[in-house]
N, C-alpha and C positions, 0 to 999 in steps of 0.2 A: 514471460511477462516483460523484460526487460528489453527483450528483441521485439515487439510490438511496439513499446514507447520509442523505441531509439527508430522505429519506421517512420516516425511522425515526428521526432523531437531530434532536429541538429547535432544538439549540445548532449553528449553520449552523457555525461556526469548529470544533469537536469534528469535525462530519461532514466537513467538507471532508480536518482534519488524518487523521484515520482511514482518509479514503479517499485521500487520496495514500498514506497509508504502507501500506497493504494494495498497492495498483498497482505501489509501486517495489518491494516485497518480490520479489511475484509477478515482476515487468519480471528482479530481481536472480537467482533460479530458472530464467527463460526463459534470460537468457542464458545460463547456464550450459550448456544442455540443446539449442544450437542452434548452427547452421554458418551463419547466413546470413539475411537480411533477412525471406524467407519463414519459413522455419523458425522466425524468431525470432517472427513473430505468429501462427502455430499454438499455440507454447510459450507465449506469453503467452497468451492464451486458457484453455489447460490447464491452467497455473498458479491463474491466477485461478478458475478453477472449481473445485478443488481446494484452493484455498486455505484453511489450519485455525486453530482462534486458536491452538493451541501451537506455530505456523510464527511466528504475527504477534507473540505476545507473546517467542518466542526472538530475533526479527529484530530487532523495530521499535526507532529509534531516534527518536523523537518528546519534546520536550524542551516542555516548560510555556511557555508567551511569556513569564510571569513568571520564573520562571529566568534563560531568556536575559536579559531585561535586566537585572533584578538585576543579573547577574553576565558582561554579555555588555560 
């Protein structure tokens, strides 16, 4: 996931953060939608293929590193 974003996104820190927070969104969907270990990486799968930016930009909780220590 991470080696995808960084194909398309310069800034290695940007790619990496975008694509953890698309994968936990997606992971956060799956579980919902699953009974079980299998299940849950089918959903995840599905999730992630389907995943939209009005999903990511509603979900994602992704905070500046600047922020955080500012004020961390």
């Amino acid at each position: 996931m991470i080696g995808a974003f960084a194909a398309v996104e310069p800034d290695y820190r940007q790619a990496a953060a975008g694509a953890l927070a698309c994968y936990g969104i997606a992971a956060e969907l799956a579980a919902k939608k699953s009974h079980g270990p299998a299940s849950f990486k089918a959903a995840l799968f599905d999730c992630l293929y389907n995943l939209d930016r009005p999903t990511v930009e509603k979900m994602q909780r992704i905070e500046s590193a600047k922020t955080i220590i500012n004020h961390g």
